[in-house]
C-alpha positions in Angstrom: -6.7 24.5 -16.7 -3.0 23.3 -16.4 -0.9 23.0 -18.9 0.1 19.6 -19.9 3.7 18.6 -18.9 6.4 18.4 -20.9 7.2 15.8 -23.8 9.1 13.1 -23.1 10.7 11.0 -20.2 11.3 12.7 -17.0 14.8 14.4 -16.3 16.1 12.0 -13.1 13.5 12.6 -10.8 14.2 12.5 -7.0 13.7 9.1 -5.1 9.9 8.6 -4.4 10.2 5.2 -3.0 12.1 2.8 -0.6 11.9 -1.6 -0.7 13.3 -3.1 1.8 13.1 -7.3 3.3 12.1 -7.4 7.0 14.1 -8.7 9.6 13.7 -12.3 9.5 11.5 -14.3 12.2 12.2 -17.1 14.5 9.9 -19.9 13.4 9.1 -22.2 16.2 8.5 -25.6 15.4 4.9 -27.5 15.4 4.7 -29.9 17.1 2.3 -33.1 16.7 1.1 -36.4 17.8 -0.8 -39.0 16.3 -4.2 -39.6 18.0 -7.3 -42.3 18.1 -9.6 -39.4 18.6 -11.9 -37.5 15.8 -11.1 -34.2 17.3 -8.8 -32.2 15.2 -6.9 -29.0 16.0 -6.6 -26.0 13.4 -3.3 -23.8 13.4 -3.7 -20.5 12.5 -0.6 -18.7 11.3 -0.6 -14.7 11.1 0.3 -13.1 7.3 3.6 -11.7 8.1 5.7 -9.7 5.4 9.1 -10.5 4.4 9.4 -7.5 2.4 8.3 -4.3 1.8 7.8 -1.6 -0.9 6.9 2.0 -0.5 5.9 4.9 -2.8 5.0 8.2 -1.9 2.3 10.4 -2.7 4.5 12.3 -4.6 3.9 10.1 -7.5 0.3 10.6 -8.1 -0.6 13.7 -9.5 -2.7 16.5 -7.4 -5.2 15.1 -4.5 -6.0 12.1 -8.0 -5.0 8.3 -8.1 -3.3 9.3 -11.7 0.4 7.6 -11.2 2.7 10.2 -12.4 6.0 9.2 -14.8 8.1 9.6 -12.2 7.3 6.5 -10.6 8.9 4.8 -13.2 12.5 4.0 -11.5 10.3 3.2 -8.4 8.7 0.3 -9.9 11.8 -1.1 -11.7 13.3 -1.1 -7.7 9.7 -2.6 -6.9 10.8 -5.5 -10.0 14.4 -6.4 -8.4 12.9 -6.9 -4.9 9.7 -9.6 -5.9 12.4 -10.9 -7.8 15.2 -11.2 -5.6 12.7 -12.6 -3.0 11.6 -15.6 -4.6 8.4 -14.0 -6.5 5.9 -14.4 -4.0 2.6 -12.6 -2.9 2.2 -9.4 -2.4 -0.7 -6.7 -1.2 -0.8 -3.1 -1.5 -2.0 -1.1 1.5 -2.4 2.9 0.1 -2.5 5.4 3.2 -3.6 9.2 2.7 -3.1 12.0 5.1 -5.1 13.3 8.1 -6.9 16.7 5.4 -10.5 15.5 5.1 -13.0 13.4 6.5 -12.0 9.3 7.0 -14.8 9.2 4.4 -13.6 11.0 1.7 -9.7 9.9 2.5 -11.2 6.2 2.3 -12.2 7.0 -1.2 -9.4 8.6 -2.2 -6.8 5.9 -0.2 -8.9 3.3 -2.3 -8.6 4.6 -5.6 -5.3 5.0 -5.5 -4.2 1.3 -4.0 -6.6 0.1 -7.0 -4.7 2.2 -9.5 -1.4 0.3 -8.7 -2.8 -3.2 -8.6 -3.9 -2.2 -12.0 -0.9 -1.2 -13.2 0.8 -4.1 -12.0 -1.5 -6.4 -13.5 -2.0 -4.2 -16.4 -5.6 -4.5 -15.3 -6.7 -1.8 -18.1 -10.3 -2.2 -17.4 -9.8 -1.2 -13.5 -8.3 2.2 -14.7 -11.2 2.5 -17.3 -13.2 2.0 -14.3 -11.8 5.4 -12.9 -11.7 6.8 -16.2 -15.9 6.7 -15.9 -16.2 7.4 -12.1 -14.1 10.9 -11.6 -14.1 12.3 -8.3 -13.7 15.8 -6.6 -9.8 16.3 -8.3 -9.6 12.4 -9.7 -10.5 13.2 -12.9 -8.4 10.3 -15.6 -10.4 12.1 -18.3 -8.0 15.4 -19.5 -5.4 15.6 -17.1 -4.4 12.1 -16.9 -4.7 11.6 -20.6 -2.3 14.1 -21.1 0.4 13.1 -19.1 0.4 9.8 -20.4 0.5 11.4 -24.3 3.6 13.6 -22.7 5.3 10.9 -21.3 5.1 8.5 -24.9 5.2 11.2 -27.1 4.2 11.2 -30.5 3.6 7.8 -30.4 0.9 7.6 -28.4 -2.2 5.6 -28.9 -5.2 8.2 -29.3 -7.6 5.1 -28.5 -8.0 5.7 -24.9 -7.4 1.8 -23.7 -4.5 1.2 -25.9 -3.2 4.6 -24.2 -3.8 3.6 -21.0 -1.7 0.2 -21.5 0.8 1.8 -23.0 1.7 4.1 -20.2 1.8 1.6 -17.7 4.7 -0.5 -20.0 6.6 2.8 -20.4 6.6 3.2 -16.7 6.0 -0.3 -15.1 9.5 -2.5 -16.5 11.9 -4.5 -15.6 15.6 -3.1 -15.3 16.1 -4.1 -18.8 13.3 -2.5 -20.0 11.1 -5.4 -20.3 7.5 -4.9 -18.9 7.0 -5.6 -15.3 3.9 -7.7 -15.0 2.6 -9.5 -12.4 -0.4 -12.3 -12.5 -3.5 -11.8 -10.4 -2.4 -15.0 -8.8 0.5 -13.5 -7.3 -1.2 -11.8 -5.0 -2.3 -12.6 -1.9 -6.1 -12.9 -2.5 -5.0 -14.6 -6.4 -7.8 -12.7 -7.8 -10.6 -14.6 -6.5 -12.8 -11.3 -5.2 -13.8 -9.1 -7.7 -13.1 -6.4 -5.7 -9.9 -7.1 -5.0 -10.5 -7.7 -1.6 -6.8 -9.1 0.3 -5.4 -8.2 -3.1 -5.7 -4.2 -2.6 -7.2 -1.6 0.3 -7.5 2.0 1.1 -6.9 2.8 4.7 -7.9 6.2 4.6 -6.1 8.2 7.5 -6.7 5.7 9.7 -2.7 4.8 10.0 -0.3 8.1 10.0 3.5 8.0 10.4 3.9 11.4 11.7 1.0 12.8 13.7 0.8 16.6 15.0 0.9 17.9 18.9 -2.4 19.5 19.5 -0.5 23.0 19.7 1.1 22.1 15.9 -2.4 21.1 14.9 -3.9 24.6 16.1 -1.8 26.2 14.7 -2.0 24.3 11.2 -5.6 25.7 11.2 -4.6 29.0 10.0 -5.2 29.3 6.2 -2.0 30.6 5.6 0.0 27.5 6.6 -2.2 25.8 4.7 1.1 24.3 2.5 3.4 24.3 4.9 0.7 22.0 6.8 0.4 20.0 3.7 4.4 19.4 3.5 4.6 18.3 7.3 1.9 16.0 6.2 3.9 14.4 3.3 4.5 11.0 5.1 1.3 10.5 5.9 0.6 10.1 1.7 1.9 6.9 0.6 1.2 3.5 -0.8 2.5 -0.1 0.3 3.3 -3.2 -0.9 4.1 -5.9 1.7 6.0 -9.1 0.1 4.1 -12.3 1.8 6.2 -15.5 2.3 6.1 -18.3 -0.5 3.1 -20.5 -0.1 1.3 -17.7 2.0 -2.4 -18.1 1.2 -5.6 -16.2 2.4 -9.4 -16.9 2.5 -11.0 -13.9 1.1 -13.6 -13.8 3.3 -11.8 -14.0 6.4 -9.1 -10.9 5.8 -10.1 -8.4 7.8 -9.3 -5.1 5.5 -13.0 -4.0 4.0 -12.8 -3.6 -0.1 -10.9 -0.4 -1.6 -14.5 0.8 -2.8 -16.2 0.1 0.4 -16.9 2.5 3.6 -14.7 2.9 6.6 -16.6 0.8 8.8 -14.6 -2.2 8.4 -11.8 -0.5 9.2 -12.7 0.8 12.4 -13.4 -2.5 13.2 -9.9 -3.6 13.3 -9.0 -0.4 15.3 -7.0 -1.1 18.6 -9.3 -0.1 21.8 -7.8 4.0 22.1 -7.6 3.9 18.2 -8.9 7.4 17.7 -6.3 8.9 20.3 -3.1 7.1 18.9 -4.4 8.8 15.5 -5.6 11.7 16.8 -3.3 15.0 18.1 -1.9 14.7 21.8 0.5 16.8 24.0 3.4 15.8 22.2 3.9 15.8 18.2 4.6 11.7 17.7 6.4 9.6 15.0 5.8 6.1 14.4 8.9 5.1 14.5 10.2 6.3 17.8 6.3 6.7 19.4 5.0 3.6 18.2 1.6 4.7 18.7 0.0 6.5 16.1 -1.5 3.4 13.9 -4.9 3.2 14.7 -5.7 0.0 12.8 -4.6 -3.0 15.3 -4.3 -5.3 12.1 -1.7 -2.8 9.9 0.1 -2.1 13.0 1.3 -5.8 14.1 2.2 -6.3 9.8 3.9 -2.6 9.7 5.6 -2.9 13.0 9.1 -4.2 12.2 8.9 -2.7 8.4 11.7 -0.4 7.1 9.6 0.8 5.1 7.4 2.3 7.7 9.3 3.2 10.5 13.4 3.9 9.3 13.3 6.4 6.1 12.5 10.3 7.1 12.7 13.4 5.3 15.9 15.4 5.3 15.2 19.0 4.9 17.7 21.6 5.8 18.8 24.9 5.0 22.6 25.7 3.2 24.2 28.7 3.7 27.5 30.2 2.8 30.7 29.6 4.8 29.9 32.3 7.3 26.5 31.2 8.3 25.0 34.4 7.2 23.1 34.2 4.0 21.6 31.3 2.4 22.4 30.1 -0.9 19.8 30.0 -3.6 19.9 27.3 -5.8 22.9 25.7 -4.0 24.2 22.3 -6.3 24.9 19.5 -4.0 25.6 15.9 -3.4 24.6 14.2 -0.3 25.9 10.6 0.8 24.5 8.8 3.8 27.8 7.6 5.8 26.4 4.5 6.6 25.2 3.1 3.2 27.2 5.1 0.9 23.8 6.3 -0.8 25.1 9.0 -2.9 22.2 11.6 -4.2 24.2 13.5 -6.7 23.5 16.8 -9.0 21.1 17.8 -7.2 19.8 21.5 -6.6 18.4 23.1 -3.4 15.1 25.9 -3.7 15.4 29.5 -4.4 15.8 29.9 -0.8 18.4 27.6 -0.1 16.5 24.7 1.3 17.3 20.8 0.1 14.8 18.0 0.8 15.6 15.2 0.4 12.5 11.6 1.4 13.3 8.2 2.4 16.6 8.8 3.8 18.0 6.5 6.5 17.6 7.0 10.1 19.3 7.2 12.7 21.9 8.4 10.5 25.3 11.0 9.6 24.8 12.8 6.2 27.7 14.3 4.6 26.1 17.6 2.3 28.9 18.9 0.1 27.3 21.9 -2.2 28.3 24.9 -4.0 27.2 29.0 -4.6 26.5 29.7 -8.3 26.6 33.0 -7.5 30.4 32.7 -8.1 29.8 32.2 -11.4 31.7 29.6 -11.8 30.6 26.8 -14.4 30.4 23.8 -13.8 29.9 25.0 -9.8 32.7 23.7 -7.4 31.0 21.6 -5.1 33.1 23.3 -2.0 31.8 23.3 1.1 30.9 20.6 3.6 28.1 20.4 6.4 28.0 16.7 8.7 23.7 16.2 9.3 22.8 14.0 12.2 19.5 12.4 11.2 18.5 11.1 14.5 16.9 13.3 16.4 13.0 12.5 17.7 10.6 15.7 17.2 9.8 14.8 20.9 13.2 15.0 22.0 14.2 18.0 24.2 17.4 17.2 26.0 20.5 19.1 25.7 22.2 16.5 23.2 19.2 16.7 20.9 19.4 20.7 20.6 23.2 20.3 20.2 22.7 18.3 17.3 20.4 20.7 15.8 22.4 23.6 16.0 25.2 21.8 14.5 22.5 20.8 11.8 22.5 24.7 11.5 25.8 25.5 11.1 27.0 26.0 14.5 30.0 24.5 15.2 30.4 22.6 18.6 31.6 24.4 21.9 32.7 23.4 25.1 30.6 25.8 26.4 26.3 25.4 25.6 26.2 28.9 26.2 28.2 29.9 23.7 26.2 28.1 21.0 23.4 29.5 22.1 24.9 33.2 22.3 25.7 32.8 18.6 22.3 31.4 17.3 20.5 33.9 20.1 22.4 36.9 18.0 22.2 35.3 14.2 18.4 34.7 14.8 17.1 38.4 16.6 17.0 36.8 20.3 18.0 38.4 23.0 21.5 37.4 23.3 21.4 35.4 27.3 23.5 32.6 26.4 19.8 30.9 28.5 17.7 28.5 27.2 14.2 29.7 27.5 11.3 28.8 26.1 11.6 30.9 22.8 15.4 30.2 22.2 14.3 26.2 22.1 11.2 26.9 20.3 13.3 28.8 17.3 16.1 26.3 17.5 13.2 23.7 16.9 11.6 25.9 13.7 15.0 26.4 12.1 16.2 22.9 12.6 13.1 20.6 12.2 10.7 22.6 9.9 13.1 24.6 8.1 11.9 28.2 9.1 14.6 30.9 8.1 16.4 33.7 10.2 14.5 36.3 8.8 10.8 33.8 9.3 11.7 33.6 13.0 12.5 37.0 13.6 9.4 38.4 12.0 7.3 35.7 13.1 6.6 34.5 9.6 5.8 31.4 7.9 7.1 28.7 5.6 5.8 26.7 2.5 5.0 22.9 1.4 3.2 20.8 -0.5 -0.1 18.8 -1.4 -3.7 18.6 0.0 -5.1 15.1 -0.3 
């Protein structure tokens, strides 16, 4: 069994989450006429978000719908947006990744979408619902219990409900530190199906952001890349909640999304006509937001389309080595700021192998890394050197710009001469040094750059690490 975490609140955890408001709409006008008839006309008009909200899988713990503590800056940013947006309805949409059957990923998707509409309308009997139903790794009964009792300390309730609602203050508040509670009528459905249908859904992996070529996938079917399968996959793990306009009401019975407890069936309904393929592998590894064609479900696709939240956040993950580009640095401290924003990410630490990651960061984008060597032994570490990161660059895209920009990613300076950049990376990396680029100079430029492989990895043909099965 695993031991429980520590006591207390957690120390600044990394961002797990992104809100954003949509671009607005043009809103045509209705026109109408008076008439002598009995014939009347209905207008229809489709739920559109204003706003969005993401979270990311990160904050549940292991392949469960248990929301970890580090969630709680995330929904404080979740409080300022429904507030700055006029307080109006919202929905939550949870989304797992492509490990497992649509059945079981259903399930899980579902449990997890209902665990957040609980703890947004402190809805304690919907968590004791899970408490009594576990499932595979969704157990609430010792593992979940004991990370609430970490995170409140001493004084936490031993009576499991008065636990359970006592968490979801600690972690669920306003910036002030006031509880963040919303009413069952805020949300789209108000309530009015016991099974929250409108209110909450699971869409198993029916709608991925990032979605493997079939030679990626292949290759993911080796054991051993099992995690760094799961890491790639991270994206894929999230949970939404789209902001509806004021006023914006829904018959239950005709929103298309089946219940969070219910089979995929009614999902697949809703898929677009080559649903399966935009989900499924093809020749080329796709992203949503630069493929716009991996959402299998017709109905998330037109709400998701123009949302921040799903298709301008990525993962930043790169490598920092020392000023001669020879040796990573383990443990490197650094700050990263997004040019364009200003979003500063500061005191933060890369892996024992040199390697920051960094979610939801803004793309197309420059990011300025600035980061130190505690080897030095220097205390506090000088934050000394400086890399430039261009954030824009699609999987997909080959050209001689893209590659460029990932060698620069790497270290290498820019040269008149492509040759010469690819001499250098040819020699650091155990190529044979042609100053050509072939097939396995492009494909190692691609593992360095985009999946973080190191010089030692490439040469010997090794593997990487990652993350969580769902």
């Amino acid at each position: 069994m695993a031991a429980d975490p520590p006591v207390g609140p957690p120390p600044d955890p990394p961002r797990g989450s992104v809100s954003a408001q949509h671009p607005r709409r043009v809103t045509l006008p209705l026109v109408v006429a008076a008439t002598v008839g009995r014939e009347r006309n209905r207008v229809a008009v489709r739920a559109t978000p204003l706003a969005c909200w993401r979270i990311e899988g990160m904050r549940f713990d292991f392949g469960s719908s248990v929301v970890t503590p580090d969630a709680e800056g995330d929904f404080t940013e979740l409080a300022g947006l429904w507030h700055a947006t006029g307080g109006p309805p919202v929905s939550v949409f949870a989304h797992a990744d492509p490990s497992g059957s649509d059945d079981f990923n259903k399930t899980l998707s579902g449990r997890r979408a209902k665990a957040i509409y609980a703890l947004l309308t402190r809805d304690v009997d919907k968590w004791d619902e899970l408490y009594h139903s576990p499932w595979p790794d969704d157990d609430w009964n010792t593992r979940a219990k004991g990370i609430m009792r970490a995170r409140l300390g001493p004084d936490a309730p031993s009576e499991r409900r008065a636990l359970f609602r006592a968490y979801m203050d600690a972690i669920c508040h306003e910036p002030d530190g006031s509880p963040f509670v919303l009413q069952k009528t805020d949300f789209l459905g108000r309530g009015e199906d016991p099974g929250g249908k409108a209110d909450f859904q699971g869409c198993s992996e029916f709608n991925p952001t990032v979605v493997f070529s079939t030679d990626e996938s292949r290759g993911f079917q080796d054991p051993k890349r099992k995690d760094e399968r799961d890491d790639a996959n991270a994206p894929n793990r999230r949970v939404l909640v789209f902001l509806f306009p004021l006023g914006t009401r829904v018959p239950t019975a005709s929103w298309p999304c089946p219940r969070a407890s219910e089979p995929p069936a009614g999902c697949r309904a809703m898929f677009w006509p080559d649903g399966d393929a935009r989900r499924g592998p093809q020749a080329q590894h796709r992203e949503y937001d630069t493929a716009r064609n991996t959402f299998a479900c017709a109905f998330y696709d037109m709400m998701a389309r123009r949302s921040p939240c799903e298709t301008a956040r990525k993962t930043l993950r790169i490598r920092l080595f020392d000023p001669l580009g020879k040796e990573a640095i383990p443990g490197a401290p650094y700050r990263m700021t997004v040019i364009a924003t200003g979003d500063v990410r500061d005191n933060r630490t890369a892996d024992a192998a040199g390697v920051l990651t960094e979610t939801d960061v803004l793309a197309p984008s420059r990011i300025l890394i600035e980061y130190g060597d505690p080897r030095l032994g220097q205390d506090p570490v000088p934050l000394g050197y400086q890399v430039m990161v261009f954030l824009d660059i699609d999987a997909a895209d080959l050209d001689e710009p893209a590659l460029r920009r990932r060698l620069h990613n790497l270290g290498y300076a820019p040269t008149e001469f492509f040759s010469d950049s690819l001499r250098a990376f040819q020699r650091d990396y155990g190529l044979p040094v042609t100053g050509e680029r072939d097939a396995a100079t492009e494909a190692a430029i691609i593992d360095a750059a985009d999946h973080g492989k190191s010089r030692s990895d490439i040469a010997g043909g090794a593997a990487t690490s990652g993350e969580e099965n769902a």
